[in-house]
C-alpha positions in Angstrom: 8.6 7.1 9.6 10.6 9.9 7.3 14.4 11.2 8.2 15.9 15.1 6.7 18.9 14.2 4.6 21.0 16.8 3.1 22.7 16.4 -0.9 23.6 18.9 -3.1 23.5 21.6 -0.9 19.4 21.0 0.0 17.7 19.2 2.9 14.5 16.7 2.0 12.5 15.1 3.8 12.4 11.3 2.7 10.4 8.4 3.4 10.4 4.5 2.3 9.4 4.5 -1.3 9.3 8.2 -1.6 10.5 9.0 -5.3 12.3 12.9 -5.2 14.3 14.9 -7.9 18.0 15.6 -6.5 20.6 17.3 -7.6 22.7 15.2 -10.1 25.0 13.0 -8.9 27.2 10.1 -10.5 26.9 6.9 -9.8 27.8 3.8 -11.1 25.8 1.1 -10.0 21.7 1.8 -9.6 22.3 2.2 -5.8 23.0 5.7 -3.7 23.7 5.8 0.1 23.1 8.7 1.6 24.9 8.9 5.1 24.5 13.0 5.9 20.8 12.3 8.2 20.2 15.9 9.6 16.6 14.0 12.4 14.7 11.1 12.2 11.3 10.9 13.2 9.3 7.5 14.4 6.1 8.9 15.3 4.1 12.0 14.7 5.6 15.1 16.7 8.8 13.5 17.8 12.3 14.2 16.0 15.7 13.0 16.9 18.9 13.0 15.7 20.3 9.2 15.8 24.1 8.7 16.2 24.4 6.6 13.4 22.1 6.5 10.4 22.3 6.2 6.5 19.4 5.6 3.9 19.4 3.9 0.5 17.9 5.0 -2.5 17.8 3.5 -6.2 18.3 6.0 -9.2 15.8 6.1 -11.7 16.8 8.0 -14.3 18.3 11.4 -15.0 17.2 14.4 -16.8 17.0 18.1 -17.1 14.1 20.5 -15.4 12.5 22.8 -17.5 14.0 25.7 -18.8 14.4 29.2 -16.5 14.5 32.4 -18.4 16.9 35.3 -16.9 15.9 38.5 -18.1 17.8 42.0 -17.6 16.8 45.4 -18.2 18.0 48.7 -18.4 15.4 51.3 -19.3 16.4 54.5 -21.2 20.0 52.4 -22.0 19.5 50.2 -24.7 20.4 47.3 -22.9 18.9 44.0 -22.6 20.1 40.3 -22.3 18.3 37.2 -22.1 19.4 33.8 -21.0 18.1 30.5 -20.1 19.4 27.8 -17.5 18.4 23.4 -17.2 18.8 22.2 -14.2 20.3 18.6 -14.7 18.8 16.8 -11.9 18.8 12.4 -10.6 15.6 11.0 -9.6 16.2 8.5 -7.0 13.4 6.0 -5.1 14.2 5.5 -1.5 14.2 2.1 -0.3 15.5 2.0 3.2 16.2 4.6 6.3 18.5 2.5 8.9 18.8 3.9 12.0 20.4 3.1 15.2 20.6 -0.6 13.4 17.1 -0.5 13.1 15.8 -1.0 9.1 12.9 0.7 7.5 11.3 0.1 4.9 8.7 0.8 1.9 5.4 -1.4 2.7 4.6 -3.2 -0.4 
């Protein structure tokens, strides 16, 4: 069982008690819904798109990725510039995928 969600501008493919870096998002309490479900998928080789699903996830924690040098170069110029980008990111554990009012979740 796994359903394609979209946040942040990315799909992912999620499943009950997957644990996945997103992009970051605020949130008060330690629970996110995510309600944008792009297919869901039962069985292998089978994807649908169900008229009304959402999935929960739990955050946690929150950080920054490892730093991404950004080099430029201009031969026979004298020009060069350096410069470095972290990605913050929110790492979230998914708990359920509802579908259709049918609930999935992690086996424990």
């Amino acid at each position: 069982m796994f359903a394609v969600i979209r946040t942040g501008g990315k799909q992912y493919r999620v499943a009950p008690g997957d644990v996945l870096k997103i992009e970051s998002v605020a949130s008060d309490d330690k629970t996110l819904e995510f309600s944008d479900v792009l297919g869901l998928s039962g069985e292998a080789g089978s994807m649908t798109k169900p008229s009304s699903a959402k999935v929960t996830a739990e955050v946690v924690g929150e950080g920054r990725a490892a730093k991404i040098l950004v080099f430029h170069l201009k031969r026979k110029k004298q020009y060069k510039k350096m410069q470095g980008h972290r990605q913050n990111f929110t790492e979230v554990r998914i708990k359920a995928i509802e579908a259709d009012g049918v609930t999935y979740t992690a086996e424990k």
